[in-house]
DRENBA-688577 format. One record per residue: residue in one letter; z, y, x of N, C-alpha, C, CB in turn. Coordinates in Angstrom, 1 decimal, always signed. Each point is the difference from the previous one (the first is absolute). Glycine has a CB too. Example, Ala and Ser with C-alpha at 12.3 -4.5 7.8 and 13.67 -1.06 7.14 Angstrom:
BEGIN
R type    n.z    n.y    n.x   ca.z   ca.y   ca.x    c.z    c.y    c.x   cb.z   cb.y   cb.x
R    A   +7.8   -5.7  +13.2   +0.0   +1.2   -0.9   +0.0   +1.2   +0.9   +1.2   -1.2   -1.9
R    S   -1.9   +2.3   +1.5   +0.0   +1.1   +0.9   +0.8   +1.1   -0.8   -2.2   -0.6   +1.2
END
This chain:
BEGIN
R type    n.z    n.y    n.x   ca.z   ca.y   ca.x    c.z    c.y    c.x   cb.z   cb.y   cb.x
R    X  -51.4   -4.3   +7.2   +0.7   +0.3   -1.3   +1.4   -0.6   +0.0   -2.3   +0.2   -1.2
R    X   +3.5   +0.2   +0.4   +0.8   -0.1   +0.3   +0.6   -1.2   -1.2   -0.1   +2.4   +1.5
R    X   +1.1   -3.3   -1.3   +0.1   -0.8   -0.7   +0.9   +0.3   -1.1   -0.6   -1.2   +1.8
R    X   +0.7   +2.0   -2.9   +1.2   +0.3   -0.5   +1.5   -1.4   -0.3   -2.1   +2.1   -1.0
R    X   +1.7   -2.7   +1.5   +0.9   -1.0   -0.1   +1.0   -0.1   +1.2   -1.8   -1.2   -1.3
R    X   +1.0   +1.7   +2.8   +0.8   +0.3   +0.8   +0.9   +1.1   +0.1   -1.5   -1.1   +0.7
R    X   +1.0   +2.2   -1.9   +0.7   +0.9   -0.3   +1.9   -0.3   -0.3   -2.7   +0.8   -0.8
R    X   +2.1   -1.5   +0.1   +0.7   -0.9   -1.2   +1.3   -0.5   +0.8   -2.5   -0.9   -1.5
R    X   +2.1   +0.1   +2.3   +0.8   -0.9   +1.0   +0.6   +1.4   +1.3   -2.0   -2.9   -0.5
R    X   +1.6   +3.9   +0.7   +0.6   +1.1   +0.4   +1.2   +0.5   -0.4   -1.8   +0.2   +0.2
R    X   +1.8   -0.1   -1.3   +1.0   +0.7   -1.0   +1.0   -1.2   +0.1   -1.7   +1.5   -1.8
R    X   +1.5   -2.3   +1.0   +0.9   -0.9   +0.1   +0.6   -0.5   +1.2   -1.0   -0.3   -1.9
R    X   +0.3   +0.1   +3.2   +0.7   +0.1   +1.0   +0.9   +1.4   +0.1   -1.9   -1.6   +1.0
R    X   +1.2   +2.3   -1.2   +1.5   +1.4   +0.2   +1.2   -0.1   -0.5   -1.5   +1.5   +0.0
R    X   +1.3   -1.9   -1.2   +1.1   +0.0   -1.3   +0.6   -1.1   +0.1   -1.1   +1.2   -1.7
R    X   +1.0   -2.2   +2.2   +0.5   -1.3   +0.2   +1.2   +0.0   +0.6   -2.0   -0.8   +0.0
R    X   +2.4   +1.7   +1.5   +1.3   -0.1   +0.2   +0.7   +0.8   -0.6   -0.4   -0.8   +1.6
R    X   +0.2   +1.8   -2.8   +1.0   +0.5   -0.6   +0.2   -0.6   -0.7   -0.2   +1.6   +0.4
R    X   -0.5   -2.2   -0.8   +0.4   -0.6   -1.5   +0.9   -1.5   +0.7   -2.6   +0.9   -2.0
R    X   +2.6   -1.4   +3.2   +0.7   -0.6   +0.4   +1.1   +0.1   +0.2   -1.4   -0.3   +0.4
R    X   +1.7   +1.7   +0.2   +1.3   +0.4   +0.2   +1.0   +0.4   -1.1   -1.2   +0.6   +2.0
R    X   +0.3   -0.4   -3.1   +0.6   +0.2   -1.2   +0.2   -1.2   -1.0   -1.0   +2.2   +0.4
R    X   +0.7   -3.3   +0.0   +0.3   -1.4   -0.3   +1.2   -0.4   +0.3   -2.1   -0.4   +0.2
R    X   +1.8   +0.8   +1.4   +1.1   -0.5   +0.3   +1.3   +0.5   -0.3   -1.4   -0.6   +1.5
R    X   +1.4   +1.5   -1.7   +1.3   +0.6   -0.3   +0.8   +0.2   -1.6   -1.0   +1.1   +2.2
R    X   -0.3   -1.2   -2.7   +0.7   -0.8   -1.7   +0.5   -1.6   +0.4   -2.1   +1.4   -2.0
R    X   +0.9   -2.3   +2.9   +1.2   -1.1   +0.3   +0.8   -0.1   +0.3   -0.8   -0.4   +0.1
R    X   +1.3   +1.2   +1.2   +1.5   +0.6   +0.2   +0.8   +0.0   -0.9   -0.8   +1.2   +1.1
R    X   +0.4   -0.6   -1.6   +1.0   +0.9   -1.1   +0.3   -1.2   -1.2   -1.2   +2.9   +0.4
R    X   +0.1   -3.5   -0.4   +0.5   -1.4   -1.4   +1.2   -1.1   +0.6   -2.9   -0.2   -1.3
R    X   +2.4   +0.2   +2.8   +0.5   -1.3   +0.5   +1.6   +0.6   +0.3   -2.5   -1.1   +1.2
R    X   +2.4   +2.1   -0.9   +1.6   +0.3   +0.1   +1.0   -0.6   -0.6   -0.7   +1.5   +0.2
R    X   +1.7   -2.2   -0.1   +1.2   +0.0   -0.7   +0.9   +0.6   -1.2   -0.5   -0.7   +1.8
R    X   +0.6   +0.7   -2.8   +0.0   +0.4   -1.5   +1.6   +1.0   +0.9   -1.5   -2.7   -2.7
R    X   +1.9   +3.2   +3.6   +1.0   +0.9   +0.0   -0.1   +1.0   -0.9   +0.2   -0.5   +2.0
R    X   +1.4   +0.7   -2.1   +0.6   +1.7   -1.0   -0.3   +0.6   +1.0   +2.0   -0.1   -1.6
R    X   -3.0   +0.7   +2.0   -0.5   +1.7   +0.7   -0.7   +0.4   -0.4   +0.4   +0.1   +1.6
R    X   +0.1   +1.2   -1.8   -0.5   +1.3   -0.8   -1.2   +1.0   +1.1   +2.8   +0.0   -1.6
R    X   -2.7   -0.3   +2.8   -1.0   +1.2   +0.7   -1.1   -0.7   -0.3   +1.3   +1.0   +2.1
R    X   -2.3   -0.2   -1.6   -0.1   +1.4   +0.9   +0.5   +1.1   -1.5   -2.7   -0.6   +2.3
R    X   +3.3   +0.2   -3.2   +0.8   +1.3   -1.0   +0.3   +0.6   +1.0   +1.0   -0.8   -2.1
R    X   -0.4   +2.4   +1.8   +0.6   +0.4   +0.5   +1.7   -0.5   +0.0   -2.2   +1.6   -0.2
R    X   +2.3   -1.6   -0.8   +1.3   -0.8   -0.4   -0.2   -1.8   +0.1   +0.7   +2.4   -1.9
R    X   +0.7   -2.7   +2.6   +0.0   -1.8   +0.2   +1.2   -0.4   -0.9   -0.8   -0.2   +2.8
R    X   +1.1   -1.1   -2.6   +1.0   -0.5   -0.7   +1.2   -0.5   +0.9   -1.7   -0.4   -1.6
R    X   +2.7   -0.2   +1.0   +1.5   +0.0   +0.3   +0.0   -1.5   +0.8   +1.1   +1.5   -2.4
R    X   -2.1   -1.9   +3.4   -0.3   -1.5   +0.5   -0.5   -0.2   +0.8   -0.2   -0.5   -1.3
R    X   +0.5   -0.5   +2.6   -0.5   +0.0   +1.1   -0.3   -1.6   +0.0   +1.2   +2.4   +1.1
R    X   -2.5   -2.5   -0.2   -0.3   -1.2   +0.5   +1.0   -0.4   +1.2   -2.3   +0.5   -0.7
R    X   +2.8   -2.1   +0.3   +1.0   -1.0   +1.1   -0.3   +0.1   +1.4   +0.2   -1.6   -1.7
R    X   +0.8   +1.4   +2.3   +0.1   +0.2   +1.2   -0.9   -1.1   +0.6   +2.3   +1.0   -0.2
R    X   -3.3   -0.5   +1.3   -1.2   -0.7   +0.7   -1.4   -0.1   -0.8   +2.0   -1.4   +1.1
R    X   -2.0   +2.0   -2.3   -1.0   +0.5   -0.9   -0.7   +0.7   +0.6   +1.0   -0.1   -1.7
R    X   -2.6   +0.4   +1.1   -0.7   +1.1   +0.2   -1.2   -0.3   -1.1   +0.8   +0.5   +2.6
R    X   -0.8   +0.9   -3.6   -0.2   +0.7   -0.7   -1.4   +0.9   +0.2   +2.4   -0.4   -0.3
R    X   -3.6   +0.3   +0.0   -1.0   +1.1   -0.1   -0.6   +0.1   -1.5   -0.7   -0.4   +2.6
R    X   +0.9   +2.0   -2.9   -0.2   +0.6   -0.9   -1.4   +0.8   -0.1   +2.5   +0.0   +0.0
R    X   -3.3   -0.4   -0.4   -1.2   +0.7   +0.2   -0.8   +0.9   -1.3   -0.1   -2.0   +1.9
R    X   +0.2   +2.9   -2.0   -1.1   +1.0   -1.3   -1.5   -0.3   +0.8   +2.1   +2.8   -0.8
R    X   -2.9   -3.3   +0.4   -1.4   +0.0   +0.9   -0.8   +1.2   -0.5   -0.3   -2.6   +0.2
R    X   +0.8   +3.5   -1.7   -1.1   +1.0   -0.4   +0.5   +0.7   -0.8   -1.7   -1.2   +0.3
R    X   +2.0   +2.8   -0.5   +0.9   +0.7   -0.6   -0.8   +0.9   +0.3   +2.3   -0.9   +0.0
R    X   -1.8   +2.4   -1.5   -0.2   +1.1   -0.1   +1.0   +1.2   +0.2   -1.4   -1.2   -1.3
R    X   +1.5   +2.3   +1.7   +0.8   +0.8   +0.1   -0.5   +1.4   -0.2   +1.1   -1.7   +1.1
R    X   -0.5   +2.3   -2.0   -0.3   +1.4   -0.3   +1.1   +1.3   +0.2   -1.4   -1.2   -1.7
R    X   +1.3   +1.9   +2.8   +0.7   +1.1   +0.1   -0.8   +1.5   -0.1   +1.4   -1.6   +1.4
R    X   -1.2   +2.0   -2.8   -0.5   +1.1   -0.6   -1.3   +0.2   +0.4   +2.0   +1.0   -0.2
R    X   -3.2   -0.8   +0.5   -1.1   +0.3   -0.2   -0.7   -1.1   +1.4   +0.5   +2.9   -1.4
R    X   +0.7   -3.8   +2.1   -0.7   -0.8   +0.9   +0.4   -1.7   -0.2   +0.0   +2.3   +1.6
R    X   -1.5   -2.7   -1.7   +0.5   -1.5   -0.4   -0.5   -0.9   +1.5   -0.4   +0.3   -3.1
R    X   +1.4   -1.2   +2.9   -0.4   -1.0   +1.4   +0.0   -1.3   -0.6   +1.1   +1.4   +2.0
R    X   -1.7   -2.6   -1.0   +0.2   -1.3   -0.5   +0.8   -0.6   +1.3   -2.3   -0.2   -1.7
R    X   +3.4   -1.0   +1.2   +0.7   -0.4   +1.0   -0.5   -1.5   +0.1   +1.9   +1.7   -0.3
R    X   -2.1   -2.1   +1.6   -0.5   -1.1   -0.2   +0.2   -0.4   +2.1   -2.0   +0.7   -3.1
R    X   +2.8   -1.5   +2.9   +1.1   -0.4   -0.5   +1.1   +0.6   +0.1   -1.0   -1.5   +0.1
R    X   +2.2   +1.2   -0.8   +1.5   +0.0   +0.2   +0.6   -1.3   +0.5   +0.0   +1.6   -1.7
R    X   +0.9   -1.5   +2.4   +0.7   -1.1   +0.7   +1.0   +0.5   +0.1   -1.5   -1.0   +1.1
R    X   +2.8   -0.3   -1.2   +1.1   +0.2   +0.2   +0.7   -1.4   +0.3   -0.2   +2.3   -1.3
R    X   +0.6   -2.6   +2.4   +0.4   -1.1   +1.1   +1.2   +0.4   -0.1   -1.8   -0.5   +1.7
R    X   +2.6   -1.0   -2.5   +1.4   -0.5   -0.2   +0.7   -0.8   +1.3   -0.7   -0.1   -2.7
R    X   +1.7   +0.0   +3.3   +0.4   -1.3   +0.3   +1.3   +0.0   +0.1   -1.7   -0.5   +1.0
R    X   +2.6   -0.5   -1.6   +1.4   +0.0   -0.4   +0.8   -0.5   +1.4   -0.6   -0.6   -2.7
R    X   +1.9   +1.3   +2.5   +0.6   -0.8   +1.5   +1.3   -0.1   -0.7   -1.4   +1.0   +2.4
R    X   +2.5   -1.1   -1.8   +1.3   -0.6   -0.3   +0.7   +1.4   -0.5   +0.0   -2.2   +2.0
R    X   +0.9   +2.0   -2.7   +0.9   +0.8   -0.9   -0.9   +0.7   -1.1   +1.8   +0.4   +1.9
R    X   -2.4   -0.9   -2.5   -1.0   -0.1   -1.4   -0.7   +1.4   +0.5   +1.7   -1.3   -2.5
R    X   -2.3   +1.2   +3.4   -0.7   +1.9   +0.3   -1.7   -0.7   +0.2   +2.6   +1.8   +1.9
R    X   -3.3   -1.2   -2.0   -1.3   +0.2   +0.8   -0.7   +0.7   +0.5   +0.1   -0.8   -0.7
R    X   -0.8   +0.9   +1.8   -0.6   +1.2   +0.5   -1.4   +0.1   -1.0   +1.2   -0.2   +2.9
R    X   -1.5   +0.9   -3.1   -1.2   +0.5   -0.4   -0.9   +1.8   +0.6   +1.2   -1.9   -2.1
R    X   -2.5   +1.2   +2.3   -0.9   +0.7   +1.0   -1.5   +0.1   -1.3   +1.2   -1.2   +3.1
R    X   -1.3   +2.7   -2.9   -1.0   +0.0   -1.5   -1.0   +1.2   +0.8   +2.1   -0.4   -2.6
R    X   -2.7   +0.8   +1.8   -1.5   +1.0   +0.5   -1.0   -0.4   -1.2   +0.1   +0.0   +2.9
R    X   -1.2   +1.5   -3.3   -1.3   -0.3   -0.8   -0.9   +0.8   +0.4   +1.1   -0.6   -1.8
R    X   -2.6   +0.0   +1.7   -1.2   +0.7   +0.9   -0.5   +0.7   -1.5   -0.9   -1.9   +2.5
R    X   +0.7   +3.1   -2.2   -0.1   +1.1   -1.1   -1.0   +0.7   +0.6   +2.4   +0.2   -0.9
R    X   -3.3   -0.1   -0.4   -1.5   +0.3   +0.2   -0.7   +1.3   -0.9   -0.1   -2.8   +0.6
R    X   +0.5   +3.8   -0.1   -0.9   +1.1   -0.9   -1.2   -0.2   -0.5   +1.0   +1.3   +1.2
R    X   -0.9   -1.1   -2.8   -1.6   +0.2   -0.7   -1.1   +0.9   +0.3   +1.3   -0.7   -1.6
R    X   -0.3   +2.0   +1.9   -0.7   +0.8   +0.2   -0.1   +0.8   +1.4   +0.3   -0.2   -2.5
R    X   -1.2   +0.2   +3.1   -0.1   +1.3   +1.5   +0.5   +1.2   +0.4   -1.8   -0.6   -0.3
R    X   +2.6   +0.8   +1.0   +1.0   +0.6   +0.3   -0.3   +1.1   +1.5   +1.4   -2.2   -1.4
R    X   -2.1   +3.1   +1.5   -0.6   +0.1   +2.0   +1.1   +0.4   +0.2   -2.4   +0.9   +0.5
R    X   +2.5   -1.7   +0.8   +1.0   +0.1   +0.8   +0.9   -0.4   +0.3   -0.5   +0.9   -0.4
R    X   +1.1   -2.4   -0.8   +0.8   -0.7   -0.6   -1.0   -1.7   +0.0   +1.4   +2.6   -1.6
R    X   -0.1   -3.2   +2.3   -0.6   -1.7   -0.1   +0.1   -0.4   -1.3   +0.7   -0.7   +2.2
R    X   -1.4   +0.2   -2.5   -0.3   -1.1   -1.4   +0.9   -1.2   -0.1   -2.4   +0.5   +0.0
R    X   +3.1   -1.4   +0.7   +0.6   -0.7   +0.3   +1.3   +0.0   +0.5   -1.9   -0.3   -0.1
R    X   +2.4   +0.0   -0.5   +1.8   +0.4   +1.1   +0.8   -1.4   -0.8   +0.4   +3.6   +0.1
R    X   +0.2   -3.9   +0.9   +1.5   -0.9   -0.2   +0.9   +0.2   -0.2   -0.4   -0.8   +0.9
R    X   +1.5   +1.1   -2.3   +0.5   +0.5   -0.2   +1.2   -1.3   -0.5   -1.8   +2.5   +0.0
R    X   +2.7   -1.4   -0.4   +1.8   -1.0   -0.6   -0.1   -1.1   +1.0   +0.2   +0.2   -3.1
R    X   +0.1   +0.1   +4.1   +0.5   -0.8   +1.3   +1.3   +0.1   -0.2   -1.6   +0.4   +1.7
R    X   +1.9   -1.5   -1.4   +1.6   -0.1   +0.3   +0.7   -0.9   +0.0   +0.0   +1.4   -0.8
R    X   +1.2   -1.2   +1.6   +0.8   -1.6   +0.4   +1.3   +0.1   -0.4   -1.1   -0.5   +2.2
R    X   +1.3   -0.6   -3.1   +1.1   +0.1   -0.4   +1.0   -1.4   -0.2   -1.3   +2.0   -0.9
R    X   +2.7   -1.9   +0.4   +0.8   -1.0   -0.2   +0.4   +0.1   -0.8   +0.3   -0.4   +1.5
R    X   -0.5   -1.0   -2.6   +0.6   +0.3   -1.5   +1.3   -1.2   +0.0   -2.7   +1.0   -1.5
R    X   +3.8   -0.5   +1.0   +1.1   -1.2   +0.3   +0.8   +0.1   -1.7   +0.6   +0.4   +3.5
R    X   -0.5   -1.7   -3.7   +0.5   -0.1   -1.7   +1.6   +0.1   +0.6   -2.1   -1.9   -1.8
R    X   +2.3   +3.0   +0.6   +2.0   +0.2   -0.3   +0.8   -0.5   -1.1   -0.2   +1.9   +0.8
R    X   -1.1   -2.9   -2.0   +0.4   -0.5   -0.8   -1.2   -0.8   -0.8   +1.9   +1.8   +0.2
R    X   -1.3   -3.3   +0.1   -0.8   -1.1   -0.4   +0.2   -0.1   -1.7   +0.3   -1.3   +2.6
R    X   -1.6   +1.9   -3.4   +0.4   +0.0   -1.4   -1.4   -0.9   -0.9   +1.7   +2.9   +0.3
R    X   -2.4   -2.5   -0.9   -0.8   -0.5   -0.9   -1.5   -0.7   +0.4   +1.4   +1.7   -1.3
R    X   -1.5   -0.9   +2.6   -1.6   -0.1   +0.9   +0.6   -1.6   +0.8   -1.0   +3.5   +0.7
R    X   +2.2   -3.7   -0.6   +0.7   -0.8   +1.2   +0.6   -1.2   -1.0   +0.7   +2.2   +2.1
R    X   -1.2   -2.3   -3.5   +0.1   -0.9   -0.7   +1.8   +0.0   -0.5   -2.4   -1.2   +1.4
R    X   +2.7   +1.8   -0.9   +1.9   +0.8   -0.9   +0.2   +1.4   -0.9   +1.1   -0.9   +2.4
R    X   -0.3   +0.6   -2.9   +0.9   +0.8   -0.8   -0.5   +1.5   +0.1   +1.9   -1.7   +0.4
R    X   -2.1   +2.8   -1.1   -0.1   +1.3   +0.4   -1.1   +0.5   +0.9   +2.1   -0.3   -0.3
R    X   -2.3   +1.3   +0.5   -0.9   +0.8   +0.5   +0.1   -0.1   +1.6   +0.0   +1.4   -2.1
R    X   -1.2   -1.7   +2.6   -0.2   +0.2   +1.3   -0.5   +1.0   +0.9   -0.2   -1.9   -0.6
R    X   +1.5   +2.2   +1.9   +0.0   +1.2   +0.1   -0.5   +0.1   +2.0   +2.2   +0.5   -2.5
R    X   -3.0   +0.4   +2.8   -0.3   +0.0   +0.9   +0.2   +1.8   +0.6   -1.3   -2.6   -0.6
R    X   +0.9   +2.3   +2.1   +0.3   +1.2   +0.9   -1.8   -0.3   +0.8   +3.7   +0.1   +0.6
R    X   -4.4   +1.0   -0.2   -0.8   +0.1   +0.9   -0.3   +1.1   +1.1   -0.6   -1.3   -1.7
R    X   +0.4   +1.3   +2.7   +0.0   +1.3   +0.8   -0.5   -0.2   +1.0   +1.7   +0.7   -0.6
R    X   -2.0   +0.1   +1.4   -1.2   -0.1   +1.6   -0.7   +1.1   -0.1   -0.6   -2.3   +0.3
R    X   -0.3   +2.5   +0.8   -0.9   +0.8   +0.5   -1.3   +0.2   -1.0   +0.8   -0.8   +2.4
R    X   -0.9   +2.3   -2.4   -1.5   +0.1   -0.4   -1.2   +0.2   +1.3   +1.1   +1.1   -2.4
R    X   -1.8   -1.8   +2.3   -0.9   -0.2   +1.5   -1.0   +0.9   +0.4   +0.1   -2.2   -0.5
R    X   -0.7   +2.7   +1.3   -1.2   +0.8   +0.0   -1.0   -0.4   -0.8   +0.4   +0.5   +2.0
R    X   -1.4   +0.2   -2.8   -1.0   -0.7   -0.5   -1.0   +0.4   +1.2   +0.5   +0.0   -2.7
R    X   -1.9   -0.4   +2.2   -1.2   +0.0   +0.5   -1.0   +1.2   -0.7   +0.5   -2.7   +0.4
R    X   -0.9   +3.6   +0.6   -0.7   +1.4   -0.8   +0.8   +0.4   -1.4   -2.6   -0.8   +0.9
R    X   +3.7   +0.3   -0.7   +0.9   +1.2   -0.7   +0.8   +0.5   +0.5   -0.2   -0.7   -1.4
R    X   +2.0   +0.4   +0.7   +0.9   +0.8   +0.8   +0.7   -0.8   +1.1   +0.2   +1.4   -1.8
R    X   -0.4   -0.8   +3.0   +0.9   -0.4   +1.5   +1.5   -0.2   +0.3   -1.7   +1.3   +0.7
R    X   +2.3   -0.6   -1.6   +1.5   -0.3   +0.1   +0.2   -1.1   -0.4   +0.6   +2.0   -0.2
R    X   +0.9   -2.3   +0.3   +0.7   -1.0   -0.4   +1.5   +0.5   -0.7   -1.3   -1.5   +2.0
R    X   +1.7   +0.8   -2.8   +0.8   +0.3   -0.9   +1.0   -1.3   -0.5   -1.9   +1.9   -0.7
R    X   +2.5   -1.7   -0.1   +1.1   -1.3   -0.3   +0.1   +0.2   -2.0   +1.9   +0.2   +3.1
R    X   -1.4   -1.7   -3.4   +0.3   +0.3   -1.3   +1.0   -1.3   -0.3   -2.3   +1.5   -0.7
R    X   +3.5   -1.0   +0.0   +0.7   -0.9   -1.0   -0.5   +0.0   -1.2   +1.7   +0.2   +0.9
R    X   -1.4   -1.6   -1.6   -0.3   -0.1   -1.3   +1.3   -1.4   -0.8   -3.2   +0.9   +0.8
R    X   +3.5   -0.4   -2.0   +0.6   -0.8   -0.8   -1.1   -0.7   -1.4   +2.3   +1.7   +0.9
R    X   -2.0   -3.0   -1.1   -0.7   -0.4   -0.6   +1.1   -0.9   -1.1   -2.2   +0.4   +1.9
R    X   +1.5   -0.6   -3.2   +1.0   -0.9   -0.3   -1.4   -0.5   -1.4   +3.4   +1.2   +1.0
R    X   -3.1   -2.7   -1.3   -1.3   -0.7   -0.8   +1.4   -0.7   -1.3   -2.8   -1.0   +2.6
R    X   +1.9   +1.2   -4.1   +0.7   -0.6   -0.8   -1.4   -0.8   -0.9   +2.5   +1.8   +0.2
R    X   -1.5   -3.3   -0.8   -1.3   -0.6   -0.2   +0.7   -0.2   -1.5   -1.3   -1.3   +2.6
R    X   +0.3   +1.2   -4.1   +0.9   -0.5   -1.0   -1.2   -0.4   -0.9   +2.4   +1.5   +0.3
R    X   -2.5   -2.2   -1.7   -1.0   -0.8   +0.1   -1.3   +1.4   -0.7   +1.7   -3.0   -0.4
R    X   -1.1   +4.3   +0.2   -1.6   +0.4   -0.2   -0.6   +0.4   +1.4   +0.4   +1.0   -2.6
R    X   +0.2   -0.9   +3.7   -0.6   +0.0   +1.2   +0.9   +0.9   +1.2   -2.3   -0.3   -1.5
R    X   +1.8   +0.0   +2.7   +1.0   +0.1   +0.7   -0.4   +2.5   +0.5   +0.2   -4.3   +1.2
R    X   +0.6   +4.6   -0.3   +0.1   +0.9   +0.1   +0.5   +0.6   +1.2   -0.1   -0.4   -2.1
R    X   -0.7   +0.9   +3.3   +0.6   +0.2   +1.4   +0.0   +1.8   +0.1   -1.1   -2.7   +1.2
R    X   +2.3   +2.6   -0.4   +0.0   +1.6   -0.4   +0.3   +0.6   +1.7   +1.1   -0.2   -3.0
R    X   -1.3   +1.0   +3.4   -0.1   +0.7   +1.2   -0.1   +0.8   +0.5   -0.4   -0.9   -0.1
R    X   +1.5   +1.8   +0.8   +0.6   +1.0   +0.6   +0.0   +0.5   +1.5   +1.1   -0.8   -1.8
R    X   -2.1   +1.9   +2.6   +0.0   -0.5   +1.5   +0.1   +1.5   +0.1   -1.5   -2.5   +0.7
R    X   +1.8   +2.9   +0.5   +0.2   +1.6   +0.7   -0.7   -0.5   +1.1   +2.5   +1.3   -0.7
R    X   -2.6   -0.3   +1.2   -1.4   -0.4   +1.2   +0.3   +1.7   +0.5   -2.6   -2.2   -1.4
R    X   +2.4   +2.0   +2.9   -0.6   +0.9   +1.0   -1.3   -0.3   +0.5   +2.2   +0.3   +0.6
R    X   -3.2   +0.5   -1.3   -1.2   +0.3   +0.2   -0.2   -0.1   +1.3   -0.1   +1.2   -1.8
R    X   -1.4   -1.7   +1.8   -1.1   +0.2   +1.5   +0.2   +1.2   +0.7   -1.8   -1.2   -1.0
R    X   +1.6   +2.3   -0.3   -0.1   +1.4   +0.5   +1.9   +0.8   +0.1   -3.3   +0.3   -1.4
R    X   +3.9   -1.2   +1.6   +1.7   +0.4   -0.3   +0.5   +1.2   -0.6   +0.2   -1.1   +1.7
R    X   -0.5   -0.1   -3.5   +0.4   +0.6   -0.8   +0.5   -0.5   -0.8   -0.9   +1.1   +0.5
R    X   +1.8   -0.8   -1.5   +0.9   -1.1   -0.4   -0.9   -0.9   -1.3   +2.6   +1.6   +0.6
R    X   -2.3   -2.5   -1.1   -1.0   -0.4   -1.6   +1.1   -1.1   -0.7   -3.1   +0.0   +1.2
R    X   +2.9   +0.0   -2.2   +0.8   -0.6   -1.2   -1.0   -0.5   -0.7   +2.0   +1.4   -0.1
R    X   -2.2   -2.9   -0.2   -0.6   -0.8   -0.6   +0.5   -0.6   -1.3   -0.8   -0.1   +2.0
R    X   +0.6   +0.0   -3.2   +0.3   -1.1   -1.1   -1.3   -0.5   -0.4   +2.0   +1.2   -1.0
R    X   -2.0   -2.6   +0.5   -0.9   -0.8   -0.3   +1.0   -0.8   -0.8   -1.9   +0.2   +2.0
R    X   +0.4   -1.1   -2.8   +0.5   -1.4   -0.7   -0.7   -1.1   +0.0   +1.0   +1.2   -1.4
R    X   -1.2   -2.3   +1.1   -1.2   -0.5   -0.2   +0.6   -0.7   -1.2   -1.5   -0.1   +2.4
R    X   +0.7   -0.3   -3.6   +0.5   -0.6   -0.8   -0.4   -1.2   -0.2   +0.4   +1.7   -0.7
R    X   -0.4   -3.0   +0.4   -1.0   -1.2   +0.0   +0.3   -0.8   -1.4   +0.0   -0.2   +2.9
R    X   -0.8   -0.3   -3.4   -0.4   -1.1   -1.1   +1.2   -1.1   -0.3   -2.7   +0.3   +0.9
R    X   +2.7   -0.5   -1.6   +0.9   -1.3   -0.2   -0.1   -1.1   +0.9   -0.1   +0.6   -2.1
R    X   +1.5   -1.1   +2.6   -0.5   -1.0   +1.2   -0.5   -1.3   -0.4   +1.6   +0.8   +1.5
R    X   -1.6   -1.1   -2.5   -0.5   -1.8   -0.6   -1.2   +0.6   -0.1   +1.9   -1.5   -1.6
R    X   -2.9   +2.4   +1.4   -1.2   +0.3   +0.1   -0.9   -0.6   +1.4   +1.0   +2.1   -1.5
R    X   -2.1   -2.8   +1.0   -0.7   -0.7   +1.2   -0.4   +1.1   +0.8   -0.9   -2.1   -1.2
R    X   +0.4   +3.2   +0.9   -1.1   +1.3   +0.5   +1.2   +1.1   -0.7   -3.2   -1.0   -0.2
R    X   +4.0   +1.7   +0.8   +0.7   +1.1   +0.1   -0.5   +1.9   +0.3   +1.2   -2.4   +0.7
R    X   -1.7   +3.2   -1.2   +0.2   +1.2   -0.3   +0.5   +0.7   +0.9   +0.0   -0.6   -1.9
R    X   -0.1   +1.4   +2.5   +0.5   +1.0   +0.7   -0.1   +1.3   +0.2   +0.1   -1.5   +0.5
R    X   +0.9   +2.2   -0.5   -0.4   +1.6   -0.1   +1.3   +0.8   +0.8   -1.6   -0.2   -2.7
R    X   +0.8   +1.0   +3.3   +1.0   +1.0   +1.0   +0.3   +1.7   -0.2   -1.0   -1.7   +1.8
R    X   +1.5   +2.0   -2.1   +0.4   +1.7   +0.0   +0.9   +0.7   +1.2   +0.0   -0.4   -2.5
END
């Protein structure tokens, strides 16, 4: 006869390293350093990590809905590191997981790959001075994984204003598509008042 207790201890052996891996990565994510960055948004902010820095940005568990198909992202990553003349490279990707069965079509794909360099043109309010802080970003859009194969490029203009009901990043990119075609982006993200311990955020 069977022990339902060994049952018991089954299960929880199975579930144990997810729930590990999913520990870990809220730890991650607490232990990080309180930086101004805005990814995995689609839109970032007007600021780069110092030269010899490095930066990891991690979403461990997200939703996404494109018209009648929903996926969970889990995770997003996006790898900062600052080098000399206020720029940084940053290297990003998210494992994107269909809800629903698709024949024919992988469930999983790696998608928003891409390598880029973001370099500040104007040290303003994010940089602890005067005025609005203004930035430039641009690079490669990468192959994804069981999606699309090409590669593509994109500029983006960014610029962040901070005032005491809350600050406000705003964002402008043109992009040559994977599949080479042209794309025009606007975004914002808006954020909470900064003397706030726990800050608010929201993106359009």
């Amino acid at each position: 006869m069977t022990d339902p207790a060994d049952g018991l201890w089954k299960h929880v052996a199975g579930v144990a390293p997810s729930a590990l891996r999913i520990l870990g990565a809220v730890a991650l994510t607490l232990a990080t350093d309180a930086a101004l960055a805005y990814r995995p948004f689609d839109s970032t902010d007007a600021a780069v990590v110092d030269a010899g820095e490095f930066e990891l940005e991690l979403g461990p568990l997200g939703w996404i809905r494109e018209g009648p198909e929903k996926f969970r992202v889990a995770p997003a990553v996006v790898a900062n590191f600052g080098f000399s003349g206020d720029r940084e490279l940053v290297l990003q990707g998210q494992r994107q997981i269909a809800l629903q069965e698709v024949p024919g079509e992988q469930r999983t794909e790696i998608v928003d790959t891409g390598l880029f360099v973001k370099q500040m043109l104007r040290e303003g309010v994010l940089q602890e001075k005067p005025g609005p802080s203004v930035a430039t970003e641009y690079g490669l859009l990468l192959p994804t994984v069981n999606g699309e194969p090409g590669t593509g490029f994109s500029v983006a203009g960014i610029a962040s204003q901070r005032s005491d009901a809350g600050t406000i990043h705003l964002n402008s990119a043109f992009s040559w598509t994977r599949s080479h075609e042209p794309d025009l982006f606007l975004g914002v993200i808006l954020e909470g008042p900064y003397s706030w311990a726990v800050r608010n955020d929201a993106q359009e």
